[in-house]
PDBQT receptor file of N, H, CA, C and O in Angstrom, charges set to zero:
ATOM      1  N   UNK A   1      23.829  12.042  20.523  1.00  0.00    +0.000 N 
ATOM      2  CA  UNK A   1      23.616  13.187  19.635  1.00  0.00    +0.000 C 
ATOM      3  C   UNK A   1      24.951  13.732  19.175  1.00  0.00    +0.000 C 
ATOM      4  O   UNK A   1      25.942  13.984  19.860  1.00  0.00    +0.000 OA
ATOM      5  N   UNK A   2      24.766  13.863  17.857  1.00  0.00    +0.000 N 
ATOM      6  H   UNK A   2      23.960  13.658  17.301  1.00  0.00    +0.000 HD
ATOM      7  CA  UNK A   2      26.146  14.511  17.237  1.00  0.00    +0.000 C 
ATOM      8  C   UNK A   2      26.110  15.821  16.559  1.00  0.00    +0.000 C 
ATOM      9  O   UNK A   2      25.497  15.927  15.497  1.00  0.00    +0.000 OA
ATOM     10  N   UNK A   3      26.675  16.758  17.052  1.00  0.00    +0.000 N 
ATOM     11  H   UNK A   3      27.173  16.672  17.915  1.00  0.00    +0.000 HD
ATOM     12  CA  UNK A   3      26.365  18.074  16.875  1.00  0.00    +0.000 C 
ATOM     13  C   UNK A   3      27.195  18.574  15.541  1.00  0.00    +0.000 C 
ATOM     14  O   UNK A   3      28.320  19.071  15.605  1.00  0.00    +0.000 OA
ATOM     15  N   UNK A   4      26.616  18.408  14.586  1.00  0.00    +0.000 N 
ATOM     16  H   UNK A   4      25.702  18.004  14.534  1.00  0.00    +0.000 HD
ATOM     17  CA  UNK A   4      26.992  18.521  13.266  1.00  0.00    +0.000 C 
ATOM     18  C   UNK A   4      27.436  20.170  12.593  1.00  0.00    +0.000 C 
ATOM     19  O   UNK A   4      28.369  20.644  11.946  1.00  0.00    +0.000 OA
ATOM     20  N   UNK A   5      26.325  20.582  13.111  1.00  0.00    +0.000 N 
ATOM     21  H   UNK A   5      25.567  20.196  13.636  1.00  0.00    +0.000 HD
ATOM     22  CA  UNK A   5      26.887  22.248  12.394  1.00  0.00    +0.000 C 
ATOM     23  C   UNK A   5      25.872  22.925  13.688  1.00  0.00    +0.000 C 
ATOM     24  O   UNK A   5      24.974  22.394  14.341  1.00  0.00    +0.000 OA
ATOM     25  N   UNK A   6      26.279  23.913  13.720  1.00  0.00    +0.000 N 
ATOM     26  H   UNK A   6      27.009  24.345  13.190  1.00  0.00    +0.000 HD
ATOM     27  CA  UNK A   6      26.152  24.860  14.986  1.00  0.00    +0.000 C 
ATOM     28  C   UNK A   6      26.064  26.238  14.240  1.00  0.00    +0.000 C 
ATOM     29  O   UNK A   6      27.028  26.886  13.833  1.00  0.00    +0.000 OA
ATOM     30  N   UNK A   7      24.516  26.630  14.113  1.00  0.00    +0.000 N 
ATOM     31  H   UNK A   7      23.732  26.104  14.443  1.00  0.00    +0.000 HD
ATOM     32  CA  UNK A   7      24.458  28.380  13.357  1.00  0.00    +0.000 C 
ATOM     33  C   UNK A   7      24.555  29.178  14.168  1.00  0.00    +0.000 C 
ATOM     34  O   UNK A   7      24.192  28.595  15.190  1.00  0.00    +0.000 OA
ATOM     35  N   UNK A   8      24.824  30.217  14.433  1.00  0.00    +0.000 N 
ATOM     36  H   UNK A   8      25.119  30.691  13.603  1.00  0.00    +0.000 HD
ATOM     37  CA  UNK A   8      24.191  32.183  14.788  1.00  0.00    +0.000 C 
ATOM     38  C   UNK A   8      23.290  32.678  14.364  1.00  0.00    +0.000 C 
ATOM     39  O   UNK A   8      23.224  33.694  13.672  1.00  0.00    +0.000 OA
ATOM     40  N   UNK A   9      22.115  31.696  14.907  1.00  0.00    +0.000 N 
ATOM     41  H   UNK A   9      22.169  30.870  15.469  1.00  0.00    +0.000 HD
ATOM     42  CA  UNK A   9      20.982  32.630  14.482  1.00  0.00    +0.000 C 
ATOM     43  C   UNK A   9      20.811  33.721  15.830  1.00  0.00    +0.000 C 
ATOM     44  O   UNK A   9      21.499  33.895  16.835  1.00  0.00    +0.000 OA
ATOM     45  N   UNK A  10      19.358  34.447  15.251  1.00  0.00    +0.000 N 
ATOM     46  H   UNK A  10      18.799  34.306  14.434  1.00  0.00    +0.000 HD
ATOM     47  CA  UNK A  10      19.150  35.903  16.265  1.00  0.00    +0.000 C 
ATOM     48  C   UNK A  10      18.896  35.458  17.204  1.00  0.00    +0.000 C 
ATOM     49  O   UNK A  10      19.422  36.093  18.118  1.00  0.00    +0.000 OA
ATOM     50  N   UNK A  11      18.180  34.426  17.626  1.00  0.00    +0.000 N 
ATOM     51  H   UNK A  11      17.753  33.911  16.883  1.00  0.00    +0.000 HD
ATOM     52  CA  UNK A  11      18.185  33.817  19.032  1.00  0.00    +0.000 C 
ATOM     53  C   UNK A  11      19.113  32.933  19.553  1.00  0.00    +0.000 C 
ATOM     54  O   UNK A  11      18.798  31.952  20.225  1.00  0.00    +0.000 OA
ATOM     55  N   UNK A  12      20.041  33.188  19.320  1.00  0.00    +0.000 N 
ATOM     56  H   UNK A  12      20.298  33.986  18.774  1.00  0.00    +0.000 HD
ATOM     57  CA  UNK A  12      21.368  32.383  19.817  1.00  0.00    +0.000 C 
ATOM     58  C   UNK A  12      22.142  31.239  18.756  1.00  0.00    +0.000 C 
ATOM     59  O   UNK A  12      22.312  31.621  17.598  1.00  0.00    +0.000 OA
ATOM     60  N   UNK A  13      22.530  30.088  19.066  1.00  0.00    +0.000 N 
ATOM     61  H   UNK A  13      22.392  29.778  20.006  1.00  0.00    +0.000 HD
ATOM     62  CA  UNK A  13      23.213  29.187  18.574  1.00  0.00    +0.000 C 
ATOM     63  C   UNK A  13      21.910  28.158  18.134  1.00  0.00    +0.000 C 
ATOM     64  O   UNK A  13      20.974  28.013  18.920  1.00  0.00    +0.000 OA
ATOM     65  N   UNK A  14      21.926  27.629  17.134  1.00  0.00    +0.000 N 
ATOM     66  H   UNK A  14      22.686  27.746  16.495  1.00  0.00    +0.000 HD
ATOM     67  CA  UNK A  14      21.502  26.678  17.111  1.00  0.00    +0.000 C 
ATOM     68  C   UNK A  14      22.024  25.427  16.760  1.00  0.00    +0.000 C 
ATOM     69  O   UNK A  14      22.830  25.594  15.844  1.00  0.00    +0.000 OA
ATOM     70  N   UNK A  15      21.930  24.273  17.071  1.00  0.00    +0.000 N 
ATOM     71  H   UNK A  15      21.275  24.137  17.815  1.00  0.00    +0.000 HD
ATOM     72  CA  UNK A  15      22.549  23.313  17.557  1.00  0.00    +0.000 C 
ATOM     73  C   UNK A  15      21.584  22.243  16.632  1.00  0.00    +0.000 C 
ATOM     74  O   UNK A  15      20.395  22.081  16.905  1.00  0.00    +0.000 OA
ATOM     75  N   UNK A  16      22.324  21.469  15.393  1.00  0.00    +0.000 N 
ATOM     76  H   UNK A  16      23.290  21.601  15.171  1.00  0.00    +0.000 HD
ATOM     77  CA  UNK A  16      21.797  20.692  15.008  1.00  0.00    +0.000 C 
ATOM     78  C   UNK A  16      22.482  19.269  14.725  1.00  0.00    +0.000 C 
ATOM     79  O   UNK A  16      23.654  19.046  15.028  1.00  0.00    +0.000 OA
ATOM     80  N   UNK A  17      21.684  18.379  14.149  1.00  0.00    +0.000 N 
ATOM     81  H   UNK A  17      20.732  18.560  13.904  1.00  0.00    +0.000 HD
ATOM     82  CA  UNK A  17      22.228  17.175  14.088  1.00  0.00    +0.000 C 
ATOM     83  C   UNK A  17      22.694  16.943  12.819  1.00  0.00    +0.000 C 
ATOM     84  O   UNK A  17      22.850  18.046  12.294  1.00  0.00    +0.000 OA
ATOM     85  N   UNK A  18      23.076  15.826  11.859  1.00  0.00    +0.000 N 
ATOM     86  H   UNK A  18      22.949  14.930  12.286  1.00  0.00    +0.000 HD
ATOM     87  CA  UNK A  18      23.196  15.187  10.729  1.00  0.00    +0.000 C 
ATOM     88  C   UNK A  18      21.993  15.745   9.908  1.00  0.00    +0.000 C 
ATOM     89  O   UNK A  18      22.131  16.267   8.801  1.00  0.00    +0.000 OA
ATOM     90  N   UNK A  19      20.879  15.598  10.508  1.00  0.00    +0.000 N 
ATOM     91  H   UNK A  19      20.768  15.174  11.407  1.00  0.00    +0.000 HD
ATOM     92  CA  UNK A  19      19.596  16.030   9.455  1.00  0.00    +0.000 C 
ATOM     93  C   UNK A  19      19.392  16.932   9.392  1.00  0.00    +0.000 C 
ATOM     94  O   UNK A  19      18.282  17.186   8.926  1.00  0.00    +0.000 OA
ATOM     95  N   UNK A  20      20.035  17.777   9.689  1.00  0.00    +0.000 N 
ATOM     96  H   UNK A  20      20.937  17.571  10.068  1.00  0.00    +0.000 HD
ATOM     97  CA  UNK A  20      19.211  19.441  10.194  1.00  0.00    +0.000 C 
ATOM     98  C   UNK A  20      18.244  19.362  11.068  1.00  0.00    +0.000 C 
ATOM     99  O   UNK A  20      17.407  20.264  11.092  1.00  0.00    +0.000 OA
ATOM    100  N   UNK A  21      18.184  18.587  11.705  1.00  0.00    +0.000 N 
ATOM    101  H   UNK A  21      18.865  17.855  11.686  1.00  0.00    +0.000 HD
ATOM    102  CA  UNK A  21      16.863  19.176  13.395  1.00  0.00    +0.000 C 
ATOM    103  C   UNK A  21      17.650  19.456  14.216  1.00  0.00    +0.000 C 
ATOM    104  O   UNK A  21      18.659  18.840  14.557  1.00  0.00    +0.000 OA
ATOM    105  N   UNK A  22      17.201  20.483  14.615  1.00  0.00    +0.000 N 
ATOM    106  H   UNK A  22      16.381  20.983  14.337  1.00  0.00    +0.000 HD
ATOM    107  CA  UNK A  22      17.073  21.570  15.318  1.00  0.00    +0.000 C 
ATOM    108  C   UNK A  22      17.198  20.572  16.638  1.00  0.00    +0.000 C 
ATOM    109  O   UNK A  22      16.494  19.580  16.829  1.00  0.00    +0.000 OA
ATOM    110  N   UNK A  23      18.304  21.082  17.548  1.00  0.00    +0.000 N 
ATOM    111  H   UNK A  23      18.875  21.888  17.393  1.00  0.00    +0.000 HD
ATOM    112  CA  UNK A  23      18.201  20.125  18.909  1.00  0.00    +0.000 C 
ATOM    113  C   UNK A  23      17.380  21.093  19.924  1.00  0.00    +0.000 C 
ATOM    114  O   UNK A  23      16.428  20.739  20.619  1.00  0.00    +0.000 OA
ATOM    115  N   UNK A  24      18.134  22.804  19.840  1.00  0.00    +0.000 N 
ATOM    116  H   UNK A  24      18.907  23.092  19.276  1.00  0.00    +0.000 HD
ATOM    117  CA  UNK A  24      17.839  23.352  20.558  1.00  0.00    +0.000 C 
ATOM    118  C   UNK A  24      18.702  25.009  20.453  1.00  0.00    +0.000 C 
ATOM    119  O   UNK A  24      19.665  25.256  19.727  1.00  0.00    +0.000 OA
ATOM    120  N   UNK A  25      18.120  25.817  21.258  1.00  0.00    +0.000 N 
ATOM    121  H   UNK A  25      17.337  25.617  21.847  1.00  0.00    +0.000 HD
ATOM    122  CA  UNK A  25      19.355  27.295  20.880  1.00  0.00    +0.000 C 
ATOM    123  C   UNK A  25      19.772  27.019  22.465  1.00  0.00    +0.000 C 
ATOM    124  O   UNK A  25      19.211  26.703  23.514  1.00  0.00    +0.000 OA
ATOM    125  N   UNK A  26      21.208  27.357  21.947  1.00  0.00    +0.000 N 
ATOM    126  H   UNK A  26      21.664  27.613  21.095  1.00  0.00    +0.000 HD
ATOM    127  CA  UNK A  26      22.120  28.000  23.018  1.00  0.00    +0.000 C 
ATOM    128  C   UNK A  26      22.286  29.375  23.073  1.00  0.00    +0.000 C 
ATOM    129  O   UNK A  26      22.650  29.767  21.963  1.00  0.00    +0.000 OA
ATOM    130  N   UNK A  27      22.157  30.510  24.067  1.00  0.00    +0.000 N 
ATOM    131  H   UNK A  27      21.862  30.192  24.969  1.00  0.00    +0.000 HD
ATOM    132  CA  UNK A  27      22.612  31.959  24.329  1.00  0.00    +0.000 C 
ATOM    133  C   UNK A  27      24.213  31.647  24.747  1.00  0.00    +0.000 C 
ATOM    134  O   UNK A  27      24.733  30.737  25.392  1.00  0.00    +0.000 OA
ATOM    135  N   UNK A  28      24.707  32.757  24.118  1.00  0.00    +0.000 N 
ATOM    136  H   UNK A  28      24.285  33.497  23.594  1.00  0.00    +0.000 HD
ATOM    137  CA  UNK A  28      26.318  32.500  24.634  1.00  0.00    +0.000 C 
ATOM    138  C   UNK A  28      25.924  32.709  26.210  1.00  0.00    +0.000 C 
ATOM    139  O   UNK A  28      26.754  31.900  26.627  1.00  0.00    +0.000 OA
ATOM    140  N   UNK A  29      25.326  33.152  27.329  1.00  0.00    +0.000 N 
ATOM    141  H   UNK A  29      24.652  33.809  26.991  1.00  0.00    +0.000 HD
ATOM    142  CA  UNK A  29      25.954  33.117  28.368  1.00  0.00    +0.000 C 
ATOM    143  C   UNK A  29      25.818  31.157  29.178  1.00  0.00    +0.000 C 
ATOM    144  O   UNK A  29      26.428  30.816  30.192  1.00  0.00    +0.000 OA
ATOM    145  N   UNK A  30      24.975  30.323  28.441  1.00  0.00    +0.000 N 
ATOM    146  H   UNK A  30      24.479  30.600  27.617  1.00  0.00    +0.000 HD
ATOM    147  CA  UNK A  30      24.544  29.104  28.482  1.00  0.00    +0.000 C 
ATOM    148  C   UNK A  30      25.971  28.732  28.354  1.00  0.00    +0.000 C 
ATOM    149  O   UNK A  30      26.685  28.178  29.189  1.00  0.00    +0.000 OA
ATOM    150  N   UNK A  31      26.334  29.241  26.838  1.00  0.00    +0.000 N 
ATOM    151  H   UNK A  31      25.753  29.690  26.159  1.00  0.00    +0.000 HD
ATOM    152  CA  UNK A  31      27.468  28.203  26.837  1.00  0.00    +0.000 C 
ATOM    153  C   UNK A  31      28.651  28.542  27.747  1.00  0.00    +0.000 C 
ATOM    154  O   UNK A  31      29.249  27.523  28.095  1.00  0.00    +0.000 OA
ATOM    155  N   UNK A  32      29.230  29.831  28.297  1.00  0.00    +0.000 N 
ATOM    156  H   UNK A  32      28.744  30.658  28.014  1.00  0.00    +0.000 HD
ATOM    157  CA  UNK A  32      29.904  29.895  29.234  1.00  0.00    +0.000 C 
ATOM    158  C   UNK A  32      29.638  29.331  30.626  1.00  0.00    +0.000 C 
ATOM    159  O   UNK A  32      30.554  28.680  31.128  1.00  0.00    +0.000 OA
ATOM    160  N   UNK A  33      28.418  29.505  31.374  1.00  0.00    +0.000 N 
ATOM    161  H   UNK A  33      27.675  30.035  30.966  1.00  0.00    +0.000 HD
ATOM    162  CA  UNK A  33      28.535  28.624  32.275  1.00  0.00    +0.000 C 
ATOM    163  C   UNK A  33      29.342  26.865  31.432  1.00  0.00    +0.000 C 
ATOM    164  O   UNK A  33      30.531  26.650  31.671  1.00  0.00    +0.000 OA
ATOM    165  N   UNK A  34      28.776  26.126  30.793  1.00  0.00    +0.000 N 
ATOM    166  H   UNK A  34      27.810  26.300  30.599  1.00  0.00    +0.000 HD
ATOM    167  CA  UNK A  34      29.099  25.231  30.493  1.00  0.00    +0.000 C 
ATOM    168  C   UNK A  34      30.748  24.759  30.485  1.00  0.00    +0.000 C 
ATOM    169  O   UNK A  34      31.258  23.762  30.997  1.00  0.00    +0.000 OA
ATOM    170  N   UNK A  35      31.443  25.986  29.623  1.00  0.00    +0.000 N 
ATOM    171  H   UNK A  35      31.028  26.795  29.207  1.00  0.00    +0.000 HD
ATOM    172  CA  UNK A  35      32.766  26.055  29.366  1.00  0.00    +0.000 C 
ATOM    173  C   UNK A  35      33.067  25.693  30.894  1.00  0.00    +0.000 C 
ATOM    174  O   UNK A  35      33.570  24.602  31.163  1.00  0.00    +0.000 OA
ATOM    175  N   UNK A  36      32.723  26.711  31.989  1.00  0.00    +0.000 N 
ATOM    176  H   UNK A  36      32.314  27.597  31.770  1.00  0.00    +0.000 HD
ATOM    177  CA  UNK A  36      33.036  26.981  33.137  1.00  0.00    +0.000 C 
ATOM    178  C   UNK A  36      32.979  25.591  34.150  1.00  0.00    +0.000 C 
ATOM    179  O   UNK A  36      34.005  25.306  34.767  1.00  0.00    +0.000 OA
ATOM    180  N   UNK A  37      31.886  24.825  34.288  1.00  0.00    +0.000 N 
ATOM    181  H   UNK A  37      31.052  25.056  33.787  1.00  0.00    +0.000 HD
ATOM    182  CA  UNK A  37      31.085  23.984  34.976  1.00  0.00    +0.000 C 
ATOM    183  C   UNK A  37      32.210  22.722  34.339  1.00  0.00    +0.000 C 
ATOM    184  O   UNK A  37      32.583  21.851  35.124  1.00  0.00    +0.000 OA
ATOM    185  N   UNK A  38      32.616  22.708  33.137  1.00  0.00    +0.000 N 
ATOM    186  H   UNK A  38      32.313  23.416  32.499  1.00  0.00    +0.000 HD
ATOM    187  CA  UNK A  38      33.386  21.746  32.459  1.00  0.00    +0.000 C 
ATOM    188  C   UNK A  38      35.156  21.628  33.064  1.00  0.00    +0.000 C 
ATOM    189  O   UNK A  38      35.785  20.648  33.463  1.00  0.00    +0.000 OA
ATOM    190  N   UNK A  39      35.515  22.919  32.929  1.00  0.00    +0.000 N 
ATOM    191  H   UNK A  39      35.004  23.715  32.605  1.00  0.00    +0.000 HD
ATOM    192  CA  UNK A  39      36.979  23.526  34.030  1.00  0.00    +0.000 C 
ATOM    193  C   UNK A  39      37.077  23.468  35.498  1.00  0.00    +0.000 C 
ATOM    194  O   UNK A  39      38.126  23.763  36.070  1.00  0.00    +0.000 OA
ATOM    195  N   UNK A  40      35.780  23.013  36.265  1.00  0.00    +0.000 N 
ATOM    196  H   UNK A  40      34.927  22.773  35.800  1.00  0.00    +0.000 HD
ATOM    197  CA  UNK A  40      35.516  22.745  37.253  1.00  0.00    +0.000 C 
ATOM    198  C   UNK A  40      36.191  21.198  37.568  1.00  0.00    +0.000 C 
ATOM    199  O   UNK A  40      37.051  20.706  38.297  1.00  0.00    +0.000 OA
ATOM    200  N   UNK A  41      35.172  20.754  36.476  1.00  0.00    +0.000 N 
ATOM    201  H   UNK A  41      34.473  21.154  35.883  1.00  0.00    +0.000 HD
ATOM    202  CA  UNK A  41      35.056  19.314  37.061  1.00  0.00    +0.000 C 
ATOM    203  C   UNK A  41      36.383  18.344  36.858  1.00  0.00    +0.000 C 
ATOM    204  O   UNK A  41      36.586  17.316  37.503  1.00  0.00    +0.000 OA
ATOM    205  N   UNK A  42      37.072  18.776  36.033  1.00  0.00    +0.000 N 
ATOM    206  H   UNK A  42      36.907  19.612  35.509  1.00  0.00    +0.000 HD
ATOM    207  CA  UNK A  42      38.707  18.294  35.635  1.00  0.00    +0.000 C 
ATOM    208  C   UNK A  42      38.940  18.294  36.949  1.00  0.00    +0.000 C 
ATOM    209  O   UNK A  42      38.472  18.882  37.924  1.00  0.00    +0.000 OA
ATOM    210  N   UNK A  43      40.203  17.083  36.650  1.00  0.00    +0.000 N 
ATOM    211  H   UNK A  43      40.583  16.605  35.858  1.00  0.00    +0.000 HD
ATOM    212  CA  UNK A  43      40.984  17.097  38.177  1.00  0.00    +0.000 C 
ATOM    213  C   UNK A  43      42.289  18.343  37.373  1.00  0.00    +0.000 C 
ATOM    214  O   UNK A  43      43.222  18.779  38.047  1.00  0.00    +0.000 OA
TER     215      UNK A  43
């Protein structure tokens, strides 16, 4: 999956592909764990 454009909608991020479908919404606190969980795992 290639995350092509990324909106702000009212329910969070939405996360789409090349076609415009819709993968899924992200809430910013989703994506901080992530950021976080990602700074972890580095050596």
């Amino acid at each position: 999956m290639t995350v092509v454009r990324v909106d702000r909608g009212g329910h969070g991020i939405e996360v789409r592909d090349a076609r415009g479908q819709v993968w899924g919404y992200l809430k910013p606190a989703d994506v901080l764990g992530m950021v976080r969980r990602a700074r972890r795992e580095q050596p």
